[in-house]
N, C-alpha and C positions, 0 to 999 in steps of 0.2 A: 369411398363414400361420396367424395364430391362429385366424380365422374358421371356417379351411380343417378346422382340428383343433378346433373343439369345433362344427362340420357332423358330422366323424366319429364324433366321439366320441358324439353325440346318437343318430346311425346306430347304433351299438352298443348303445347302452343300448336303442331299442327292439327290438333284437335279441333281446337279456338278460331282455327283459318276454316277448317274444314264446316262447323258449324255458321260460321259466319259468310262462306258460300253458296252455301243451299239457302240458307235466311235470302239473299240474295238476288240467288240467279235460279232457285229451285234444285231437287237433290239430282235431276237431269243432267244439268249444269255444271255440275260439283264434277268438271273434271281435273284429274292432277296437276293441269298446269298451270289451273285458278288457285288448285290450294297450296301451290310450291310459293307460288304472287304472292297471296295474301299472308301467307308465314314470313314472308321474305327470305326463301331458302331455292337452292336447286331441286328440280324435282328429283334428283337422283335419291336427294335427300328422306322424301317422302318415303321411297321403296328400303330404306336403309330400317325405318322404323314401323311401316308396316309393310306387309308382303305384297298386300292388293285392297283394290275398294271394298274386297269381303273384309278383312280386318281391321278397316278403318270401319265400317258402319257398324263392326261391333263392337269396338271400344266406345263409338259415339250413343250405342243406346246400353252401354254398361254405366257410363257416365248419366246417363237422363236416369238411370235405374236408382243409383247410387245416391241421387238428389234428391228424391222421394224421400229412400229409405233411410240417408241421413238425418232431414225435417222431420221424419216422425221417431226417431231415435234420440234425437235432441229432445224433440217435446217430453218421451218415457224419462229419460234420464234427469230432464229439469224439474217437472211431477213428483220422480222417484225423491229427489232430495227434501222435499218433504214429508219423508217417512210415509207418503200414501201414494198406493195405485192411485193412478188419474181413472175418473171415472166414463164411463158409456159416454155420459155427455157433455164431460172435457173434452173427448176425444173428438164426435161429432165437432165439438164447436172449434177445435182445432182446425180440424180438416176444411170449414167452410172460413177460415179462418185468415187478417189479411197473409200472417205471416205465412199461411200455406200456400195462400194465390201466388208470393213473391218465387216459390220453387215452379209455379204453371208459366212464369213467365219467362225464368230461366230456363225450362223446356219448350217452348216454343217453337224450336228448332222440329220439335218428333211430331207436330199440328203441320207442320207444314210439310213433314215425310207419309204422314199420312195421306193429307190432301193431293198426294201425287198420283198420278193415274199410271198403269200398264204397272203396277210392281212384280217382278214375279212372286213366284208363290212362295218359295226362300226367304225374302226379303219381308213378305208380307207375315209369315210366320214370327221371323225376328219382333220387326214392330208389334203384334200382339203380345210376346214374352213378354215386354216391357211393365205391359197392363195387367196381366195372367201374375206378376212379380208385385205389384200395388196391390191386384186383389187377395194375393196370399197375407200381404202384408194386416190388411185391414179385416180380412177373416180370422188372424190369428189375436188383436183384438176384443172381434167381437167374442169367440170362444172364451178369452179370460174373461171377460163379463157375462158369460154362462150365457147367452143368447142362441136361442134355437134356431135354425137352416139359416146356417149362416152363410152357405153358398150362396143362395136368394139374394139374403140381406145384402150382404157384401159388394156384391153385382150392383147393385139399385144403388146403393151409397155410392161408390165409384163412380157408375154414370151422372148421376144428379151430382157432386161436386165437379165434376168436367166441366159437367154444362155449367153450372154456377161461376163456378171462374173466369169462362169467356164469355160469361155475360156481364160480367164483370167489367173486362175489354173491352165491351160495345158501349159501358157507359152506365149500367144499371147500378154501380155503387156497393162500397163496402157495408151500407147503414142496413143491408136484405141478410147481414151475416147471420144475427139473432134468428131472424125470421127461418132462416133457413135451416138451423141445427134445431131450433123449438121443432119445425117440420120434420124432420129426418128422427128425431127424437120418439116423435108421436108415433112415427111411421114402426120404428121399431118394435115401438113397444107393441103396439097393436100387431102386428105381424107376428110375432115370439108371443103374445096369447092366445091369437088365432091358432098356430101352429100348434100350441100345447094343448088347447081344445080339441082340434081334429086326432091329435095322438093318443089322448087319453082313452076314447074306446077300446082302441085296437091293444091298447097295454093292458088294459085289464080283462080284456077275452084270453091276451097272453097268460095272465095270472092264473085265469082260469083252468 
């Protein structure tokens, strides 16, 4: 077991170089014998634990996936102990939320994998799964709060707390938090009436 956990542990730390390279020098940059340096290990070292740059990039956005998916698994599970679903606009106020910003800061690293230019298409696939994995998260969500096209929804909430976070970066402040889930809020709701309006004809020509 010890062996087992300081394998892992070693696994992390060239994680931790690896992230903190590309932060850096950009993911261009991030070659092995920057991330052998900054682990303080031989590079042979690096190939012992992963086979190549494909297996490092995808531990490094399993890791960015996994920090999402944590923060919002923490929030259900701390919710949950008060005997109640968190509601639509718990959630909302979560996600625009500072404790949620402290996870966009911690990914920072995948803002700056994005802003890279020439990715191939591989890679560029990768980095979307990332987001495709957030969106599933916050579609599943909006479904237990019974909210209609929540593909839509989900989409538009996703992008709009993006952006809210590194606007956040720039300076604009945690005090727009309210403002911003009362907005997302409204937005919902009005879209999931709209949406229930345009369905009802066609449901009951169904009936018919």
């Amino acid at each position: 077991m010890g062996r087992k956990n300081r394998s892992e542990e070693k696994r992390q730390d060239i994680l931790d170089a690896f992230e903190n390279v590309i932060l850096r020098d950009g993911f261009a940059g991030a070659s092995q014998r920057k991330i052998a340096e900054e682990a303080g290990v031989n590079q042979p070292i690096i190939h012992h634990y992963f086979s190549g740059g494909d297996e490092l990039l995808d531990a490094l956005l399993q890791r960015i996936t996994e920090r999402y998916r944590q923060a919002l698994n923490a929030f259900i599970t701390t919710s949950a102990q008060s005997d109640q679903d968190p509601s639509l606009e718990d959630i909302l106020s979560f996600l625009c939320s500072a404790e949620f910003h402290q996870v966009s800061l911690q990914n920072e690293v995948m803002f700056r994998l994005i802003g890279q230019t020439k990715h191939t298409d591989k890679t560029t696939n990768r980095l979307a799964e990332v987001y495709h994995e957030l969106l599933a998260e916050i579609r599943t969500y909006l479904e237990k709060a019974q909210v209609n096209n929540t593909e839509q929804i989900a989409y538009t909430i996703m992008c709009i707390i993006i952006g809210h976070d590194w606007a956040k970066v720039l300076g604009f402040g945690e005090h727009r938090n309210d403002m911003m889930s009362t907005t997302l809020m409204s937005l919902v709701s009005e879209t999931n009436a709209d949406y229930t309006k345009r369905a009802e004809p066609s449901d009951l020509a169904g009936a018919l």
